[in-house]
Each structure stands twice: as C-alpha cells, then as structure tokens.
C-alpha positions as CSV (number, residue, x, y, z in Angstrom):
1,X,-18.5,-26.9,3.2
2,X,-17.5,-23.1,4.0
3,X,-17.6,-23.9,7.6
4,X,-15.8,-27.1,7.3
5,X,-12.8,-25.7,5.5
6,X,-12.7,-22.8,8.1
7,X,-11.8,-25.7,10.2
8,X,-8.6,-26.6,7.9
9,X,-5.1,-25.7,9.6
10,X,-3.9,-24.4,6.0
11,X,-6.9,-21.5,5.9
12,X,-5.2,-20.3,9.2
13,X,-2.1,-20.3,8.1
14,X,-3.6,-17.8,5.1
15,X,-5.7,-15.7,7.1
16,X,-2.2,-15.0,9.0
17,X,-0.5,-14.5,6.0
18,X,-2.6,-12.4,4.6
19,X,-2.8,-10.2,7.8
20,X,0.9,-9.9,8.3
21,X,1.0,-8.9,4.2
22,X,-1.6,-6.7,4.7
23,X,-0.5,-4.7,7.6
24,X,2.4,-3.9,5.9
25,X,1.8,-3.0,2.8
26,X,-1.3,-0.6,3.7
27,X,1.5,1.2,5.9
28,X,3.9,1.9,3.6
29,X,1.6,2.6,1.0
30,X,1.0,5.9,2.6
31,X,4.8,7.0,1.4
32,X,4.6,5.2,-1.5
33,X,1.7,7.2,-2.6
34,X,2.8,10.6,-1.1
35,X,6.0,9.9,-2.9
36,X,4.1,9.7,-6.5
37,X,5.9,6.4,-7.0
38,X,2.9,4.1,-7.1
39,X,4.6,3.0,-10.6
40,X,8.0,1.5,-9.1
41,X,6.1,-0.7,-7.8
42,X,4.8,-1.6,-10.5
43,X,8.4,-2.2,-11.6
44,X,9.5,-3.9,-8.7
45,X,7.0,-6.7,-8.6
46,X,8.0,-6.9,-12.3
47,X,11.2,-7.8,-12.0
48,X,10.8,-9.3,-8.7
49,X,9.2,-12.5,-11.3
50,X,12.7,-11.8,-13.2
51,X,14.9,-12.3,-10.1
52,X,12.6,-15.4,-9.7
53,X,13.0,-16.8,-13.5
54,X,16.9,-16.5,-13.1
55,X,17.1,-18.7,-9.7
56,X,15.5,-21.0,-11.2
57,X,18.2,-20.8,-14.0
58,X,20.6,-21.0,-11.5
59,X,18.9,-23.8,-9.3
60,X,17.7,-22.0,-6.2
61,X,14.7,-21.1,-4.8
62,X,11.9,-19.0,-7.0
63,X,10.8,-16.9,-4.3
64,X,14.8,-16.3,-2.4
65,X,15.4,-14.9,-6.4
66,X,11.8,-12.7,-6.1
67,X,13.6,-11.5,-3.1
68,X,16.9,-10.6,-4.4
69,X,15.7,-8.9,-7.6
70,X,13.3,-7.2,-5.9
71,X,16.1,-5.6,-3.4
72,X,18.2,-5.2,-6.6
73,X,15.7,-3.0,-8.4
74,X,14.2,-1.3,-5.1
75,X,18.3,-0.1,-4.8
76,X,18.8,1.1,-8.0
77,X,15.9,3.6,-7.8
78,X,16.4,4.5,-4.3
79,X,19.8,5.8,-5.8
80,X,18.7,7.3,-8.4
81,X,16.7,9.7,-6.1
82,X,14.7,11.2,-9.7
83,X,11.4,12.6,-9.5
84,X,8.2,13.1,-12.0
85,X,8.5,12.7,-15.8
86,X,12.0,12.0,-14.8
87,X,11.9,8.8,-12.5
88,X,8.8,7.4,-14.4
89,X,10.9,7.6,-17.8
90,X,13.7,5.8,-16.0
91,X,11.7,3.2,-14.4
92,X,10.1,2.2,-17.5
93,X,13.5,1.9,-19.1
94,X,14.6,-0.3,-16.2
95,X,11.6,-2.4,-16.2
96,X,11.8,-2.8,-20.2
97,X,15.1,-4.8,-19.8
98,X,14.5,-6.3,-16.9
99,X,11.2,-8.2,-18.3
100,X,13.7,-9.1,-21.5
101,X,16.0,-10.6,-19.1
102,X,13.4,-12.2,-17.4
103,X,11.9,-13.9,-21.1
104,X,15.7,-15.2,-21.4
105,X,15.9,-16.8,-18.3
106,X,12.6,-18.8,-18.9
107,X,13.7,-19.3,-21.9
108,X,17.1,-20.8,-20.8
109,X,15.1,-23.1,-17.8
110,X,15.3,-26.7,-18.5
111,X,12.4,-27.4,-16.5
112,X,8.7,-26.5,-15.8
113,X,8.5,-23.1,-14.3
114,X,5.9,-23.4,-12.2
115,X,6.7,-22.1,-9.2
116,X,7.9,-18.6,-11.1
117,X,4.3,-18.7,-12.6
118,X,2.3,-19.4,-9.6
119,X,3.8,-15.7,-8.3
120,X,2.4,-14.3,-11.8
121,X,-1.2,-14.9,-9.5
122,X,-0.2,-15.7,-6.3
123,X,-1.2,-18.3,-4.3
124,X,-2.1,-17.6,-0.2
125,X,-3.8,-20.7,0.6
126,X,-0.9,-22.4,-0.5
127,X,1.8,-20.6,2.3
128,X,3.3,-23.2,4.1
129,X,4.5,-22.7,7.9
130,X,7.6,-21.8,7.1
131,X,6.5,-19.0,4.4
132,X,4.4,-17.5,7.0
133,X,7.3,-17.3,9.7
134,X,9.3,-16.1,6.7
135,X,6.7,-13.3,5.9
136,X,6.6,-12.5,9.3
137,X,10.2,-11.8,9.7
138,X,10.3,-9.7,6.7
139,X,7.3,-7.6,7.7
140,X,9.1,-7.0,11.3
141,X,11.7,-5.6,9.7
142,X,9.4,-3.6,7.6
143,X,7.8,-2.3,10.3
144,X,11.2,-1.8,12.3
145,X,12.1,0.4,9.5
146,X,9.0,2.6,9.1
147,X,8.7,3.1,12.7
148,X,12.7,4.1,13.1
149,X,12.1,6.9,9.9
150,X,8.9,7.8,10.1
151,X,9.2,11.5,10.7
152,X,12.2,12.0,8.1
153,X,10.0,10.0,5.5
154,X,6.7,11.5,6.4
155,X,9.0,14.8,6.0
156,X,10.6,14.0,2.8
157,X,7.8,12.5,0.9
158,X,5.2,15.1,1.6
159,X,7.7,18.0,1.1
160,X,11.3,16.7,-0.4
161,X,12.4,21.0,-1.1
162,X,11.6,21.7,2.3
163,X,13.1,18.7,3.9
164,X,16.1,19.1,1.2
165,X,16.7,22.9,2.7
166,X,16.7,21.4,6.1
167,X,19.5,19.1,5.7
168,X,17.2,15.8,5.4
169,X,18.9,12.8,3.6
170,X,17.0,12.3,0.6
171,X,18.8,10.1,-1.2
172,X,19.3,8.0,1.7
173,X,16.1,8.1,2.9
174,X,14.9,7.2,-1.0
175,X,17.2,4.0,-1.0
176,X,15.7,3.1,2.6
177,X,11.9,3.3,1.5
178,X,13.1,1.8,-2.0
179,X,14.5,-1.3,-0.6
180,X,11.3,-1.5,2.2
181,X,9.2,-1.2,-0.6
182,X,11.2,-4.2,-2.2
183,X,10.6,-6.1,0.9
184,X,6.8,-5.7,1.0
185,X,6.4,-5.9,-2.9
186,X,7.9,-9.2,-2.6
187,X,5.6,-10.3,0.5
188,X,2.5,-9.2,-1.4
189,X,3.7,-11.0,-4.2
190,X,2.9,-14.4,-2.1
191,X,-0.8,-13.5,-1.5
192,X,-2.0,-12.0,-4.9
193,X,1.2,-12.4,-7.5
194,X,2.7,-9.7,-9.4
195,X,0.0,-8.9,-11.6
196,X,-2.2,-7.3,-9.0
197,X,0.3,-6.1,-6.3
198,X,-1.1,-2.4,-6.5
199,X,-3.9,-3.9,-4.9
200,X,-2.6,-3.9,-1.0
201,X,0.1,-1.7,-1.7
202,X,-1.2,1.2,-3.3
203,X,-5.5,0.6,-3.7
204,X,-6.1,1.5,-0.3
205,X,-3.4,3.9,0.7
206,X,-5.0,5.7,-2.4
207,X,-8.6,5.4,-0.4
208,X,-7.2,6.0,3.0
209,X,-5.3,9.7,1.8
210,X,-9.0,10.5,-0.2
211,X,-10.4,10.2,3.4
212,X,-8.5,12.1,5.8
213,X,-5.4,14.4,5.5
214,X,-3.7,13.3,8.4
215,X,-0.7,10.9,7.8
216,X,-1.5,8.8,11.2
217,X,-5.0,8.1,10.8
218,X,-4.4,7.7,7.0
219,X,-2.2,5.0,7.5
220,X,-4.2,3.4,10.3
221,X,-7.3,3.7,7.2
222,X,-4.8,2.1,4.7
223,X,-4.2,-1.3,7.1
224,X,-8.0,-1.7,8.1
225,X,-9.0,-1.5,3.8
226,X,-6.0,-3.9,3.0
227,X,-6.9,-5.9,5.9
228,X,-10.5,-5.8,5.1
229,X,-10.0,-7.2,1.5
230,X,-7.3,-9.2,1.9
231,X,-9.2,-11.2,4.7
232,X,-12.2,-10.7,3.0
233,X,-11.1,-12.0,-0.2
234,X,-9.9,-15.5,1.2
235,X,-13.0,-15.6,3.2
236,X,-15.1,-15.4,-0.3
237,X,-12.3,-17.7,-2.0
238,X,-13.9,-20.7,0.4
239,X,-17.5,-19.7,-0.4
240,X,-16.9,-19.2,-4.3
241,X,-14.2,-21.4,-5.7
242,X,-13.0,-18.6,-7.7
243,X,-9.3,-17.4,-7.4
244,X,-8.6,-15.3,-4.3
245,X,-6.6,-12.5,-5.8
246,X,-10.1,-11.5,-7.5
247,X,-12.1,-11.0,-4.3
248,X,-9.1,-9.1,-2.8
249,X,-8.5,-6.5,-6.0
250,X,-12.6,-6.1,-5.8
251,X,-12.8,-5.4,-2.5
252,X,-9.7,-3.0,-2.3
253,X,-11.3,-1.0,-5.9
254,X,-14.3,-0.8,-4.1
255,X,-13.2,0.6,-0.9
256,X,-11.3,2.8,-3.5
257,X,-14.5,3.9,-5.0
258,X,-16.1,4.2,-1.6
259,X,-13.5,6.8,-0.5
260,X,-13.7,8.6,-3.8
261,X,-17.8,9.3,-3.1
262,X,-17.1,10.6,0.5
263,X,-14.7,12.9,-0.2
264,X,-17.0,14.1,-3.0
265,X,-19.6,14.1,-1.3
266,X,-17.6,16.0,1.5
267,X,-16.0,18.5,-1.1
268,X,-19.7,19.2,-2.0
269,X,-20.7,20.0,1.7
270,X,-17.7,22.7,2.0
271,X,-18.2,24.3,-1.4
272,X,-22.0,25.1,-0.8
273,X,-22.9,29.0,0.3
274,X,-22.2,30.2,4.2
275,X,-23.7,33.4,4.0
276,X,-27.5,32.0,5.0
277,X,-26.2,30.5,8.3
278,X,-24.2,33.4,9.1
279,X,-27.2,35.6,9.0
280,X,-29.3,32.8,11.6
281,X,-26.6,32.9,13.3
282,X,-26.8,37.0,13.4
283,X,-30.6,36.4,14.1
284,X,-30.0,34.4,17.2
285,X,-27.2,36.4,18.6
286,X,-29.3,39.8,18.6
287,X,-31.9,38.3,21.6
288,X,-29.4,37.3,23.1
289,X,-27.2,40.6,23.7
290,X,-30.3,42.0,24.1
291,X,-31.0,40.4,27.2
292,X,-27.4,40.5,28.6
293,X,-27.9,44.5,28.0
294,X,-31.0,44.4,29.9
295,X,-29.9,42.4,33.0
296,X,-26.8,44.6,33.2
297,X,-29.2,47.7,33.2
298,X,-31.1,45.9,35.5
299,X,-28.4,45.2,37.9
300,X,-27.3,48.7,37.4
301,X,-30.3,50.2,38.9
C-alpha cells in the first residue's frame, strides 16, 4: 500500500510542497527567533484564519483572504517596530480582536466553512497544481527578500542598538521581515494549518541556533530539520493513516529535543576542569625542550 501511493501524482505534488514550505520557513526562522518574536507568529497565523473567514463573507477565495490578512497584520507590527514586554502586550491585544472579528465573520457566513476550517489543520496532500506553483512563487519572493537584506537583518535582529547607532533602518527593515513573515506564515499554513505553524517556522530554527552560533550554518541547520519533518511527516502520513501535521510537529519537537541534549551535553564538556591537561601538556613539553637544548649544545660543540 505505502509503495503504491508513493506512486500517486498527488504525493508528489506534497512532497514538493512541503519542500518549497519548508525551505522557507526554516530560513526565516532564524530572524524570527533572533528577533524574540516567535509569538507574532503566532498572531499572524491567527488572524491569517480571520482574513480567511471574512473572504468567505465576502465571496472570494479562503486562502487569497489568509493572504491578505496575514499581510495586513504582518504590516501593522512591522510599523509598530516595539520590542519585549512591549510588542508581546500589543500583539496580544491585536490578536484578541482580530479572533472576535474572525468569530463574526463565521458567524455572518451563509454557508459551510470548510475550506476556512481545513487551514485550522492544514491539509498538504490535498495542494492542487496550481497551489503548489502558487507556493512556489510566494517562497521566491521570500527568498528574493531574505537574500537582498540579509546582512541589515542579520544586523538588526541580533543587535538592533548597535545597528540603530549605525544608521540601519529598523523600522523599515521590521515591516520588511514582518510582511515576509506574513508570506511564509501563510504558506505554512497550507501544509500544517494554523494551529501548529510554530512547527516549521520557529521548532527548528529554535534547534538549529541551540546547535551552532553561526547565523549561516544555523540557517542551513533550520531548512535540513524543517525539511526532515516536513518530508518525513507525509512519508509516515502514507504508512499510518494518521493526520500529517502530527508526524511533522513530532519530528520538528524531537529534533528540538535533540538539539537541546547536544548543546548540554557540549556546555558540560566546556565547563569541566583544564588545569589536569595543562599540566600533561607541561609534562610532554619538558622532554621535548630538553632535547632541542641538547642538540643545540650538540651542534655547538
């Protein structure tokens, strides 16, 4: 059976969605994390479903509206450039009325809602062709984007005071990762619905920066572990008919718990006592001047 449905053109179709989804969302995850703002996301997938509810009020397309509100919120937060207890307080007010709004419109929908309920969970073996060349499109201009700021963001995220002091942008580089965030949230939204975005955009960014220290190779880290389970978690969706945003949040929290047991383990290795290996060290030094001393009184004579 597993084999057979390997076979099946709509599989494809979500193995390359959920490979375009997940390359982009375990690179901006990197900022996202660096930034502290792993809870706009949170928001943004929130009222992403809200922007969804009121097309359907309006008769348009559920995901088009997941779009549009997603870009809506992602711009209002980029603009208002707050940070710590600050930004969190404010996002929490914003997502507060945007979920009532959202309960309005589904309450004002005539007729059955499903569609703005399937991206509750997602659904990835369910991406048509035309989703997928849709996702791609978005995730190029992702990309596009992270590639043309990625030193001013790498800057400004790890060390806004700094980077403010030195004439960087912030507030214009915090609308531009806001509204690429949007972008992504809403493409992740496709594979494993709004409940469980974190899951490619923030699970294995989290793992990847517990690893290493450099930004490069901790976004390169943060693709292959959102790659990994987002793969990985269709694969097991064929071989256990159980739903595929399950097998992708497991294997992300365990490559999360994973990268939490190397570093400790690591932190462990650095903290232990040097002073026994300098002194072997001292020990295997002294022959050795003592026969450089020799053979220079050697050649001496």
């Amino acid at each position: 059976m597993f084999v057979e449905l390997l076979g099946e053109h709509f599989v494809h179709t979500a193995l390359l969605a959920g490979a375009v989804v997940a390359v982009i969302s375990g690179a901006i995850g990197i900022f996202v994390v660096a930034r502290g703002a792993s809870f706009a996301v949170h928001a943004i997938s929130e009222l992403g479903f809200t922007g969804a509810a009121g097309a359907l009020v309006l008769g348009f397309d559920a995901v088009v509206g997941m779009i549009v509100g997603s870009l809506a919120v992602g711009l209002v937060l980029g603009l208002l450039s707050l940070r710590g207890r600050e930004r969190d307080s404010s996002i929490g007010a914003v997502l507060s009325f945007g979920l009532g709004v959202g309960v309005l419109f589904l309450f004002l929908y005539q007729g059955y809602a499903t569609e703005a309920t399937n991206l509750l969970f997602g659904s990835i073996v369910g991406v048509s062709d035309a989703q997928l060349r849709n996702l791609t499109i978005v995730a190029l201009i992702v990309a596009v984007g992270l590639i043309a700021l990625y030193r001013p963001l790498l800057f400004s995220s790890v060390d806004p005071d700094v980077a403010a002091a030195r004439g960087v942008p912030l507030r214009a580089l915090s609308v531009a990762i806001f509204l690429l965030l949007a972008l992504t949230t809403a493409e992740a939204i496709q594979v494993v619905g709004v409940l469980l975005v974190l899951t490619l955009v923030i699970t294995p960014a989290a793992a990847a920066q517990r690893l290493t220290v450099r930004p490069g190779l901790a976004i390169v880290l943060s693709i292959a572990i959102a790659l990994v389970a987002t793969e990985g978690g269709i694969l097991l969706s064929l071989a256990q008919p159980w739903p595929t945003s399950f097998f992708i949040s497991s294997i992300s929290f365990a490559a999360y718990l994973l990268a939490r047991i190397v570093e400790a383990a690591r932190d462990r290795r650095r903290s232990q006592p040097v002073e026994p290996r300098r002194r072997r060290t001292a020990s295997t030094e002294a022959p050795t001047s003592e026969a450089s001393a020799a053979a220079s009184t050697a050649i001496n004579e």
